[in-house]
Backbone atoms as SQL, in Angstrom:
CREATE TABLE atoms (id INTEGER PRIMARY KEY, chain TEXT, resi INTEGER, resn TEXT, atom TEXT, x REAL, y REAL, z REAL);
INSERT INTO atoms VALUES
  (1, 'A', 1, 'UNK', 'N', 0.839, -1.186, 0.000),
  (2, 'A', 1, 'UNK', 'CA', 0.000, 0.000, 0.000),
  (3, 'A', 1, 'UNK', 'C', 0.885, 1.251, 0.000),
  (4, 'A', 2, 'UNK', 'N', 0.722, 2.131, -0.750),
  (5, 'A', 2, 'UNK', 'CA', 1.464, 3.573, -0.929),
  (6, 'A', 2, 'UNK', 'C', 1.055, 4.519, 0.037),
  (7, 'A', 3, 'UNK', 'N', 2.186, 5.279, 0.313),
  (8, 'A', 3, 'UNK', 'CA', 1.953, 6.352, 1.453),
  (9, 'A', 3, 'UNK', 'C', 0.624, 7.226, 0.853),
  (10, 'A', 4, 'UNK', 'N', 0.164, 7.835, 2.238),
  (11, 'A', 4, 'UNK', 'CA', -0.765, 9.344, 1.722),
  (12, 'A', 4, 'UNK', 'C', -0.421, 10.340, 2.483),
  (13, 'A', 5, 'UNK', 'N', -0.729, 11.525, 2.515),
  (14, 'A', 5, 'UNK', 'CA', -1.175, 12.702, 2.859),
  (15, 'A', 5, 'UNK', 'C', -2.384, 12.735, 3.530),
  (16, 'A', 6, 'UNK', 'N', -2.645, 13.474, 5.136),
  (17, 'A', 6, 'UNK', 'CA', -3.799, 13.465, 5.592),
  (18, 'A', 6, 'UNK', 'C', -3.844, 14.982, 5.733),
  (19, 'A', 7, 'UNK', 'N', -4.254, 16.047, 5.030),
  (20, 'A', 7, 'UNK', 'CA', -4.718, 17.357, 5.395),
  (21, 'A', 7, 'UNK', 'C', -6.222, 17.041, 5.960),
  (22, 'A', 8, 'UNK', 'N', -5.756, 17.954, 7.608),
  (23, 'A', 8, 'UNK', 'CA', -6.760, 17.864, 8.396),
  (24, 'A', 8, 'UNK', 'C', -6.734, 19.288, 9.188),
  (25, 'A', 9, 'UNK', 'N', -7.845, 19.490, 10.318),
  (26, 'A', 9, 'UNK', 'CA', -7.802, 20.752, 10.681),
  (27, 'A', 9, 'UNK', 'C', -7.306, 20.527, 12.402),
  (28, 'A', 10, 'UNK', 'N', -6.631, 20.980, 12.901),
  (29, 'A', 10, 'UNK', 'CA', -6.315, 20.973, 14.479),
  (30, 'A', 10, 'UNK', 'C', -7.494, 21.492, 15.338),
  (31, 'A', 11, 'UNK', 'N', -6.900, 21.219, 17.014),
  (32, 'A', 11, 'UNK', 'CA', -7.906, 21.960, 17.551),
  (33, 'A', 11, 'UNK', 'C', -8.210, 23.380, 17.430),
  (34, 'A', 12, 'UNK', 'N', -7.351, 24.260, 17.195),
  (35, 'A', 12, 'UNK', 'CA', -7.107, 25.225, 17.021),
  (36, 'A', 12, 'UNK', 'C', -7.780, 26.123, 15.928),
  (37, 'A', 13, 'UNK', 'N', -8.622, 25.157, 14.748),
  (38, 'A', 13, 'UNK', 'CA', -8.849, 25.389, 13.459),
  (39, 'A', 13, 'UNK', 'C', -7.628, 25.746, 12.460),
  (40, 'A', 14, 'UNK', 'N', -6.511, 25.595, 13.090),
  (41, 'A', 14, 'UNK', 'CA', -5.245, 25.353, 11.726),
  (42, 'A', 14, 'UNK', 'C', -5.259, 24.142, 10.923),
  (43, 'A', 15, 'UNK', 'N', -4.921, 24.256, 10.078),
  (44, 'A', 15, 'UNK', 'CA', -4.646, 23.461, 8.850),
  (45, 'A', 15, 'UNK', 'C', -3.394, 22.650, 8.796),
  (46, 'A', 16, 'UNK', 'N', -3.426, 21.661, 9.136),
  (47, 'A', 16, 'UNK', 'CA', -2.110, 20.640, 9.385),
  (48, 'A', 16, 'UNK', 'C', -1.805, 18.959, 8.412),
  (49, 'A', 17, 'UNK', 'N', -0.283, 18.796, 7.834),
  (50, 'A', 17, 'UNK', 'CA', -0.847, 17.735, 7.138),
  (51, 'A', 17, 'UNK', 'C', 0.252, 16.511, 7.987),
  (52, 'A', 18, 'UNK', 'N', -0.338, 14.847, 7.421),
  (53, 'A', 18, 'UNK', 'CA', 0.832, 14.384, 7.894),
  (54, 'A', 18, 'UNK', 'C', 1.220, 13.604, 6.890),
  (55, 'A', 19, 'UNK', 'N', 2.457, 12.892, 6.526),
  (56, 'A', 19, 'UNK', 'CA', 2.491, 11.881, 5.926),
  (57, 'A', 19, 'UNK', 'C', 2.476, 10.135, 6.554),
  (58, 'A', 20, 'UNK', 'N', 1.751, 9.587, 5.769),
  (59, 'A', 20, 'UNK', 'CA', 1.593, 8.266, 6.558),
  (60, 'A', 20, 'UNK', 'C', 2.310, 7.531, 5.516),
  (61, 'A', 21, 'UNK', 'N', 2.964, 6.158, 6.178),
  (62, 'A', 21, 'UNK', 'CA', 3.740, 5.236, 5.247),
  (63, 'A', 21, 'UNK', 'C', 2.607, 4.054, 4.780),
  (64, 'A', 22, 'UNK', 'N', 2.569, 3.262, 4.114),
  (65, 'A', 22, 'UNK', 'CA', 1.889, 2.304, 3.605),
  (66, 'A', 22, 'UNK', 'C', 1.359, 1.269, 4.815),
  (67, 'A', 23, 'UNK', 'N', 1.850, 1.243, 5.917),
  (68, 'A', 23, 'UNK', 'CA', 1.268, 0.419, 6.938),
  (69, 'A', 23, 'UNK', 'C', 0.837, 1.803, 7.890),
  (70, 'A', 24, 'UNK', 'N', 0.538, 2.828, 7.878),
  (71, 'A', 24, 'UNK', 'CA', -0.319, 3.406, 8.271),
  (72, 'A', 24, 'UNK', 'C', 0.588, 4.159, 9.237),
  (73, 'A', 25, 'UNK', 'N', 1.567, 4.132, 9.363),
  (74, 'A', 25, 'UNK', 'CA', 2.836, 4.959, 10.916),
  (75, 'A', 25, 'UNK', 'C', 2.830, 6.380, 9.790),
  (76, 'A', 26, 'UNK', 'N', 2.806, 7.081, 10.485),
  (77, 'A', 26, 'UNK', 'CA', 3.215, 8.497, 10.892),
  (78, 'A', 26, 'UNK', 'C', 4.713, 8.942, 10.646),
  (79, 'A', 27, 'UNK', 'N', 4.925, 9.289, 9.456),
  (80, 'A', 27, 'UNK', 'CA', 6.468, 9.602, 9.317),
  (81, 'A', 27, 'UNK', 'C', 6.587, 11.368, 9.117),
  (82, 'A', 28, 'UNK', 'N', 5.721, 12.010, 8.982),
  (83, 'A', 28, 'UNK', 'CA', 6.224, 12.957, 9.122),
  (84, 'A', 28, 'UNK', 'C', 4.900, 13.890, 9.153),
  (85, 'A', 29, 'UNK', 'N', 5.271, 14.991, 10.319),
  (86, 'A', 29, 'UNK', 'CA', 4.203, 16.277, 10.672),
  (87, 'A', 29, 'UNK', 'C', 4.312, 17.381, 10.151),
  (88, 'A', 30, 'UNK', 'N', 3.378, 18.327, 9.729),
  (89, 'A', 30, 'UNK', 'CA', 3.740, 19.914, 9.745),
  (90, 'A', 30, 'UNK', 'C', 3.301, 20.090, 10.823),
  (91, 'A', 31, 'UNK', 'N', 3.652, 21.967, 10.183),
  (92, 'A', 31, 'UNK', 'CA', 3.213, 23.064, 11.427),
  (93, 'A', 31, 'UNK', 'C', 1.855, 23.436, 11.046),
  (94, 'A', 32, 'UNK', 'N', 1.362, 24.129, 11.920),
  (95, 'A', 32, 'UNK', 'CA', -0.079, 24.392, 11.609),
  (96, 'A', 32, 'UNK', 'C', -0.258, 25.273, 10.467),
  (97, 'A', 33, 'UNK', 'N', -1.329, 26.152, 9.858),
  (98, 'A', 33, 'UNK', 'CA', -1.417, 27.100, 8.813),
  (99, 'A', 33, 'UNK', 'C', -2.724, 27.344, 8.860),
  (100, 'A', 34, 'UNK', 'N', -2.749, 28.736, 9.203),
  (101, 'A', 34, 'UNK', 'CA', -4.033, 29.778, 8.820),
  (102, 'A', 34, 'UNK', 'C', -4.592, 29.237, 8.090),
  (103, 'A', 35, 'UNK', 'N', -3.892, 29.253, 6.546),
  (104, 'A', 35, 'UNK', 'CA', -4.758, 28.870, 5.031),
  (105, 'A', 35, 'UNK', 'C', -4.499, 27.495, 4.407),
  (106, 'A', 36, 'UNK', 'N', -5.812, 26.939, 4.194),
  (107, 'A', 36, 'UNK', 'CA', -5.420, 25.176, 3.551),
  (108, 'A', 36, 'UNK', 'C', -5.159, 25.530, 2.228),
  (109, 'A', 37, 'UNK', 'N', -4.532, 26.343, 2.091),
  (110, 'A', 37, 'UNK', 'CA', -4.425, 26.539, 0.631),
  (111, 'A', 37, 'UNK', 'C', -2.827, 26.786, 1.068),
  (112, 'A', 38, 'UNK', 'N', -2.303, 27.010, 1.961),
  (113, 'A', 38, 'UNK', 'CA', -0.698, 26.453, 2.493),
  (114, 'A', 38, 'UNK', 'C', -0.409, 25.657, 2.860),
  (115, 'A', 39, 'UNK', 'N', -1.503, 24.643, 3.599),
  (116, 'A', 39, 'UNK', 'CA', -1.296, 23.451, 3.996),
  (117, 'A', 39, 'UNK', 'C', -0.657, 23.126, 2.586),
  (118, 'A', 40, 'UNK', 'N', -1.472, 23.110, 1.684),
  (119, 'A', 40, 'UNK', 'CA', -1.325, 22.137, 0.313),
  (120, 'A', 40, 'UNK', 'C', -0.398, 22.611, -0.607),
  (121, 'A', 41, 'UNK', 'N', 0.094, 23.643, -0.106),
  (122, 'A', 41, 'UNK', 'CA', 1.271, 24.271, -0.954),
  (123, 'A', 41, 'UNK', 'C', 2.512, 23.600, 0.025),
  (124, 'A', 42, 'UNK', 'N', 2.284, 23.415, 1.415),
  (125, 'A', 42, 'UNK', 'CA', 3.082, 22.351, 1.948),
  (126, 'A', 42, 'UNK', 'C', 3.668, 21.406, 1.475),
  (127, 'A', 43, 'UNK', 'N', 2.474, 20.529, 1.329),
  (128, 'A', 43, 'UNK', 'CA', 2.471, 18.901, 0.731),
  (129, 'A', 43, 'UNK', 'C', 3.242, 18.887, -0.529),
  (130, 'A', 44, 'UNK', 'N', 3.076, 20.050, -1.539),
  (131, 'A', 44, 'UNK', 'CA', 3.852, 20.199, -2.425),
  (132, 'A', 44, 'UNK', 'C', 5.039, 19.917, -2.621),
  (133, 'A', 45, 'UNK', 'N', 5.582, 21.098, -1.685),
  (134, 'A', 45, 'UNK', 'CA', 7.047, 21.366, -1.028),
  (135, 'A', 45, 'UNK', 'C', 7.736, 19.987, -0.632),
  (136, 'A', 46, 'UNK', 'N', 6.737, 18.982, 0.287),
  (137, 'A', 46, 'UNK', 'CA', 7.168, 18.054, 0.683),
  (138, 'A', 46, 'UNK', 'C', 7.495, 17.376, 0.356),
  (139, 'A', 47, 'UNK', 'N', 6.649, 16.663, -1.497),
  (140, 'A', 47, 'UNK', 'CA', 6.538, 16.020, -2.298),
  (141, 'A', 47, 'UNK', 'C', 8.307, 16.501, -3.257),
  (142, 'A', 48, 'UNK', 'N', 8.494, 17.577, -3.396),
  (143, 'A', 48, 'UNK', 'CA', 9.449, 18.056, -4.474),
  (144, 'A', 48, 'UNK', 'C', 10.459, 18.020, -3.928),
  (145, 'A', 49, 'UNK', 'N', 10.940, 18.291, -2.652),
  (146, 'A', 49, 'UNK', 'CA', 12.233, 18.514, -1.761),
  (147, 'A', 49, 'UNK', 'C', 12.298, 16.844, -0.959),
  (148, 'A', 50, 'UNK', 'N', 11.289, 15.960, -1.034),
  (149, 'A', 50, 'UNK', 'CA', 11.497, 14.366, -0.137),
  (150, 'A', 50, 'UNK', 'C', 12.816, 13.675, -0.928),
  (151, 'A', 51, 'UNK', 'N', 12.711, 13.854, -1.947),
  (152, 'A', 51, 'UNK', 'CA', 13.960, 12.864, -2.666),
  (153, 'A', 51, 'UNK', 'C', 15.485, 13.453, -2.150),
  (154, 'A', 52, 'UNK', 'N', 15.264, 14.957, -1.885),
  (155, 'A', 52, 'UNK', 'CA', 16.506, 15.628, -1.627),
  (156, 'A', 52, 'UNK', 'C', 17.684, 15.289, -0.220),
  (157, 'A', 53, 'UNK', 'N', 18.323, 14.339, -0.192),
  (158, 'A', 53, 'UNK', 'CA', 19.091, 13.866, 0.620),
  (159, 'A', 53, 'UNK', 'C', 19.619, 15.267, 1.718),
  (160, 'A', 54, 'UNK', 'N', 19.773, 16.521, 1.417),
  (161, 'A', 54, 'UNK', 'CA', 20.789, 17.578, 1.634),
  (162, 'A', 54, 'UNK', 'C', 19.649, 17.919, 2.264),
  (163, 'A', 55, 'UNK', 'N', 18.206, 18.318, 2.050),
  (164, 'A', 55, 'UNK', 'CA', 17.060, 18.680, 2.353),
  (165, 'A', 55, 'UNK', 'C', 16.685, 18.449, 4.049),
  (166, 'A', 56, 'UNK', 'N', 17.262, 16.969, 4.385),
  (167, 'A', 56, 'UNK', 'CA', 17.060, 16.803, 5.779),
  (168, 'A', 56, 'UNK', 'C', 18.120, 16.917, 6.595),
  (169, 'A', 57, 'UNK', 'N', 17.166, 17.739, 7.832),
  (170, 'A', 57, 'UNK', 'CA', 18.496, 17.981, 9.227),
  (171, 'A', 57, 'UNK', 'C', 17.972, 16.965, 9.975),
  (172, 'A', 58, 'UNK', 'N', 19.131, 16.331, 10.582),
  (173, 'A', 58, 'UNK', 'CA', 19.140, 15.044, 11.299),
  (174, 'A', 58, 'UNK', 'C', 19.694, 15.420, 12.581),
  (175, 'A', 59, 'UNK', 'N', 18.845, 15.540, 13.841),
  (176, 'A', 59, 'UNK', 'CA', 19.042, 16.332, 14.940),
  (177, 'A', 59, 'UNK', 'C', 18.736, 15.496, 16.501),
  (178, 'A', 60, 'UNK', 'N', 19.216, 15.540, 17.376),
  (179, 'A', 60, 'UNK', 'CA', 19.430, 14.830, 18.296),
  (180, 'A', 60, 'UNK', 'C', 18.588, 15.709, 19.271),
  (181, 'A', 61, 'UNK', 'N', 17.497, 15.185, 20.185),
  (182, 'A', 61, 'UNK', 'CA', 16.635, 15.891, 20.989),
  (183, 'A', 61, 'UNK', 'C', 17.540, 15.891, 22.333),
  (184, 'A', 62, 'UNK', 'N', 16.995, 16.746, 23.374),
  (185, 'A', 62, 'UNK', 'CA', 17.877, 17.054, 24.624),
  (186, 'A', 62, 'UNK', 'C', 17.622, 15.361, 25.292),
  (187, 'A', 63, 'UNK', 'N', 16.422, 14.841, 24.760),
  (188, 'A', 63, 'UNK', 'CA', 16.480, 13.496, 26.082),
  (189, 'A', 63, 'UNK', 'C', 17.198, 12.408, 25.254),
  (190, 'A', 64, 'UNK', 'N', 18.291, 12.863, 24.103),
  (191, 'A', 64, 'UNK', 'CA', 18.837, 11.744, 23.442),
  (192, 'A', 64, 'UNK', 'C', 18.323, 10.368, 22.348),
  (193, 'A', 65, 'UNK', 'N', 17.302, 11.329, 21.949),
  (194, 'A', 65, 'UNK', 'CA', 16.501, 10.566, 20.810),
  (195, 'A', 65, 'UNK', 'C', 17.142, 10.960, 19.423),
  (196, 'A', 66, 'UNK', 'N', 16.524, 10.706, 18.571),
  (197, 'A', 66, 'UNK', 'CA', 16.946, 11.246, 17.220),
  (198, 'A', 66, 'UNK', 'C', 15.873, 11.441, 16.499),
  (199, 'A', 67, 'UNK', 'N', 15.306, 12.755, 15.441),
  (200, 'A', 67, 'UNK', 'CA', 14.727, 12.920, 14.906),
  (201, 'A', 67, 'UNK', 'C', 15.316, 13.845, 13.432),
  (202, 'A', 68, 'UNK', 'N', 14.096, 14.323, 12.942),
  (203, 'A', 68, 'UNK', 'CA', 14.757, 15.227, 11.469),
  (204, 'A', 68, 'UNK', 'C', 13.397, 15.875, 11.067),
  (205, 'A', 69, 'UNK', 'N', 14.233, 17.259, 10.458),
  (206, 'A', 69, 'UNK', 'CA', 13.038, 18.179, 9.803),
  (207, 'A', 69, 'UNK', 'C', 13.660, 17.501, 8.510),
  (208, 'A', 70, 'UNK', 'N', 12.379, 18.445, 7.961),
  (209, 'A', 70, 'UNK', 'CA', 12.645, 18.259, 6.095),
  (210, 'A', 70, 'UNK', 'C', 12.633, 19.933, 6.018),
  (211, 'A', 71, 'UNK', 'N', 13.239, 20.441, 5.183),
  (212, 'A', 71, 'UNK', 'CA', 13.648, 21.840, 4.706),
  (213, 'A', 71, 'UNK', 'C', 13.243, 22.451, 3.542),
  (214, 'A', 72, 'UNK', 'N', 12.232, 23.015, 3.172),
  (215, 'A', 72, 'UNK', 'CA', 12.393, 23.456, 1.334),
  (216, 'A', 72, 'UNK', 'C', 13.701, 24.592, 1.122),
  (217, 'A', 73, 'UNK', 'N', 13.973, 24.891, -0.061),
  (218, 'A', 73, 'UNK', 'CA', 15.191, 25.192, -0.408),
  (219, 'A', 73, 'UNK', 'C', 15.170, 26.173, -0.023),
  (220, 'A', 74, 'UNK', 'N', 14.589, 27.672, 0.964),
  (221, 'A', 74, 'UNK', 'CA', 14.719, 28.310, 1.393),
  (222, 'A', 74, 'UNK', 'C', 14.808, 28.037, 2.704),
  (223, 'A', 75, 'UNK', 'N', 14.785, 26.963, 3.327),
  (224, 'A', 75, 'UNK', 'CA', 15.557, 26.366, 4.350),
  (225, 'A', 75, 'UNK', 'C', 14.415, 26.342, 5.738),
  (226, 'A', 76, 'UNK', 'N', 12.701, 27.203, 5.310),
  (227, 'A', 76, 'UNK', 'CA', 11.999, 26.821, 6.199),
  (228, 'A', 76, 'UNK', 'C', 11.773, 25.346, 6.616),
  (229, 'A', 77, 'UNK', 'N', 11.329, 25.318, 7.591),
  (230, 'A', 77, 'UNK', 'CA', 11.162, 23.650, 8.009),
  (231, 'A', 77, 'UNK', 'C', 9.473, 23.119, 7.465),
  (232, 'A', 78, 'UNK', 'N', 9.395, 22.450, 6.747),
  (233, 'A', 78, 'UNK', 'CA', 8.518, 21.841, 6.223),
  (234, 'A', 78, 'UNK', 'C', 7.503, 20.851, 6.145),
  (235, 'A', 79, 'UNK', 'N', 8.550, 20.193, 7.241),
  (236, 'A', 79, 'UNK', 'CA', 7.802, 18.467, 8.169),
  (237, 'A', 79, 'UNK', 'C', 8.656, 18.349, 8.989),
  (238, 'A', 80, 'UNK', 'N', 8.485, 17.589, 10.092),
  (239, 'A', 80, 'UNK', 'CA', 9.082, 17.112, 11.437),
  (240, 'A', 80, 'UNK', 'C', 8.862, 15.815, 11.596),
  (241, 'A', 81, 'UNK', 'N', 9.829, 14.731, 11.743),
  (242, 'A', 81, 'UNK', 'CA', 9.463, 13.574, 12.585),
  (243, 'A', 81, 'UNK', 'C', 9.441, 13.245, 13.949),
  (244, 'A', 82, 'UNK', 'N', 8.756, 12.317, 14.268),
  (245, 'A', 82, 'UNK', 'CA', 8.598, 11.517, 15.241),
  (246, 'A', 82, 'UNK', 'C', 9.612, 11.286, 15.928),
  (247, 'A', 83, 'UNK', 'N', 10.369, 11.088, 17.306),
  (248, 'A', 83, 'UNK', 'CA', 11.155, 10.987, 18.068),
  (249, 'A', 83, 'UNK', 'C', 11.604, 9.458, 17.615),
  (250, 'A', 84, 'UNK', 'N', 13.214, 8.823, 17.698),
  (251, 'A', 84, 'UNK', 'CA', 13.137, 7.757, 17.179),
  (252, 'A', 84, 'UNK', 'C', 14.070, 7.241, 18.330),
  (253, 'A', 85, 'UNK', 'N', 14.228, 5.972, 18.788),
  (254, 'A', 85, 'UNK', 'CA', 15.668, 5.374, 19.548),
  (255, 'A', 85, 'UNK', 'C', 16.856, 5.823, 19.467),
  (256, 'A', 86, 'UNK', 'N', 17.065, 5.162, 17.883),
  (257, 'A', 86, 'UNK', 'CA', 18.415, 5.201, 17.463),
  (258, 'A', 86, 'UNK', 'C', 18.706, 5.931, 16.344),
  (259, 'A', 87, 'UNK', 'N', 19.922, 6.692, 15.668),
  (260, 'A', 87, 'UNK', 'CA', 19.954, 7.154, 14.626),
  (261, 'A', 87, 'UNK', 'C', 19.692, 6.700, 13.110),
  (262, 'A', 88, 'UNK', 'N', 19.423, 5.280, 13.532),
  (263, 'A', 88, 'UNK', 'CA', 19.413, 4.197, 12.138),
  (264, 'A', 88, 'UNK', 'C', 17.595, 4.318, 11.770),
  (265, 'A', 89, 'UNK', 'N', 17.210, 4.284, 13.006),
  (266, 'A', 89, 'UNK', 'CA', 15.589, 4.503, 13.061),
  (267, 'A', 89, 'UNK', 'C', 15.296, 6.201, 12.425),
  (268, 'A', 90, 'UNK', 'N', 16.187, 6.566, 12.637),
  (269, 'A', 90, 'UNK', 'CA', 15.767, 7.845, 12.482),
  (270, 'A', 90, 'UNK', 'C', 15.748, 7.601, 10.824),
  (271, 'A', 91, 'UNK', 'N', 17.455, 7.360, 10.461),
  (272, 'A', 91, 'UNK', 'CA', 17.513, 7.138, 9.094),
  (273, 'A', 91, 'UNK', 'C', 16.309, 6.347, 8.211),
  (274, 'A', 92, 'UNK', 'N', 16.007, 5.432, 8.884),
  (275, 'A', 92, 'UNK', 'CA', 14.741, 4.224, 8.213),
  (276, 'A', 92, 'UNK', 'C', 13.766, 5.118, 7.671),
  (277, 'A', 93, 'UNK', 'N', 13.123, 6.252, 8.902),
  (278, 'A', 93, 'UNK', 'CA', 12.510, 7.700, 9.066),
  (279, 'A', 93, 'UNK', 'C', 12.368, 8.094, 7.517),
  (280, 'A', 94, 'UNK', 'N', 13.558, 8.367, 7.593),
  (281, 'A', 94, 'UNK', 'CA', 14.041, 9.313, 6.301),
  (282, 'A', 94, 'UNK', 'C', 13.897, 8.952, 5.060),
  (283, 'A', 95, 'UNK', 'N', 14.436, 7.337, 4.709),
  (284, 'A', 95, 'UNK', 'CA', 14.466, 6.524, 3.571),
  (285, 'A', 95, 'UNK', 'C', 12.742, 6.454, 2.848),
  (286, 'A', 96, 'UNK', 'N', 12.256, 5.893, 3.962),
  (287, 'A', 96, 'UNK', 'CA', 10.638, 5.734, 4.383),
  (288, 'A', 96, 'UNK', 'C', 9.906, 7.538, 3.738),
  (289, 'A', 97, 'UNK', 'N', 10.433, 8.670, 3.964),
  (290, 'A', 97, 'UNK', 'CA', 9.535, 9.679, 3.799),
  (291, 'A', 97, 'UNK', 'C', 10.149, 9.851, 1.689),
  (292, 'A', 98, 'UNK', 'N', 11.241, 9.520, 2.015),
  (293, 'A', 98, 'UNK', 'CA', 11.971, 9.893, 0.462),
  (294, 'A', 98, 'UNK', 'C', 11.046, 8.812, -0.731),
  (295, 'A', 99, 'UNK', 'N', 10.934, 7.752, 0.102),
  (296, 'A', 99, 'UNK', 'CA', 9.862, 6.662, -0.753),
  (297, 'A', 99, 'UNK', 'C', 8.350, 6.432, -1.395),
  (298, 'A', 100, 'UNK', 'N', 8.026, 6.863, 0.257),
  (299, 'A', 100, 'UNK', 'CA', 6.469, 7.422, 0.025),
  (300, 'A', 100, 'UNK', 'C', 5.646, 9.011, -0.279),
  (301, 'A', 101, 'UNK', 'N', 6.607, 9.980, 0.026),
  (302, 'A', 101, 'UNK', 'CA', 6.239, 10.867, -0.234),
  (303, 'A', 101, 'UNK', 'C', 6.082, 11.218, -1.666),
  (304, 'A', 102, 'UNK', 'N', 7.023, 11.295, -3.009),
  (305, 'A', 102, 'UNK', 'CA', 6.863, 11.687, -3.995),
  (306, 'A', 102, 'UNK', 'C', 5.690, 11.778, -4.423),
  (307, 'A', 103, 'UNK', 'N', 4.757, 10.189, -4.944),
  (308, 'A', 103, 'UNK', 'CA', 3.538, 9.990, -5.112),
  (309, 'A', 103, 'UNK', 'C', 2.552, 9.801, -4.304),
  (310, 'A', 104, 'UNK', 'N', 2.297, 10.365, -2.963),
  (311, 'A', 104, 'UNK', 'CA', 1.675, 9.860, -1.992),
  (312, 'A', 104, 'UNK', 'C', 0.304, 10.617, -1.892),
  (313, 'A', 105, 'UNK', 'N', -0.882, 10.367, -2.135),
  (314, 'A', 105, 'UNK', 'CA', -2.185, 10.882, -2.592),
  (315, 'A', 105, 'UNK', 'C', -2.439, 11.603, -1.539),
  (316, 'A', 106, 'UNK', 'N', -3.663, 12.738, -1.404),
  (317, 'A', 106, 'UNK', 'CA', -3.586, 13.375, -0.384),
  (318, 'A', 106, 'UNK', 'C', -5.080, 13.231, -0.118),
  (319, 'A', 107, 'UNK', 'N', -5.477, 13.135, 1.188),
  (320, 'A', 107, 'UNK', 'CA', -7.073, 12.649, 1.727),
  (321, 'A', 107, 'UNK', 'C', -7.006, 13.739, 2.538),
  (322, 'A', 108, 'UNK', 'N', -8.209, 14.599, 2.331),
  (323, 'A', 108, 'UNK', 'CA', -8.726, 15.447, 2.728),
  (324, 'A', 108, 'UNK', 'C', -9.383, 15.446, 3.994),
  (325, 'A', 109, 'UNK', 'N', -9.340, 15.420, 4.986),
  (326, 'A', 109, 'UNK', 'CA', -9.891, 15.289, 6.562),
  (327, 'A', 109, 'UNK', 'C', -10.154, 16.722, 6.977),
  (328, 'A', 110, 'UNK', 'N', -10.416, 17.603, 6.361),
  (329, 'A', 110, 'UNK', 'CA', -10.897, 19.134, 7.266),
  (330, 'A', 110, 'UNK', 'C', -12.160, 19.643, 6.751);
């Protein structure tokens, strides 16, 4: 099963998307957005910059986890992952968003 896109709305009424992998885990979050018409200019971003190896910062949390943004080429942060064990998990993370993201359909939840 191929990854998707879930644009949905927060409590907040922001506009937030995630990417899910083909067994349904959670590989990567945005930030919220006023307009779903940025959410989806998001997903874009996400879709065009996922293949980009250079694109992700691979960053170590204070309680010693490992996680990673994704970056569009103006270097805002674009998606966030999930806290991971080890750095290899993190990497899996990464391989996993570069795979499913390109073509990954987007389901509308807001």
């Amino acid at each position: 099963m191929a990854g998707k896109f879930e644009l949905y709305t927060d409590n907040a009424g922001e506009y937030r998307f995630r990417l899910k992998a083909g067994n349904g885990e959670n590989i990567l979050a945005s930030e919220g957005y006023k307009q779903k018409s940025s959410a989806e200019n998001g997903i874009e971003s996400v879709k065009k910059n996922a293949g980009d190896d250079a694109r992700y910062e691979r960053k170590e949390t204070a309680a010693g986890k490992h996680m990673f943004n994704l970056k569009a080429t103006n270097g805002q942060v674009i998606g966030t992952s999930q806290s991971y064990a080890s750095a290899s998990g993190r990497d899996n993370g990464i391989a996993s968003v570069q795979s499913n993201a390109p073509d990954a359909s987007v389901e509308d939840l807001s």
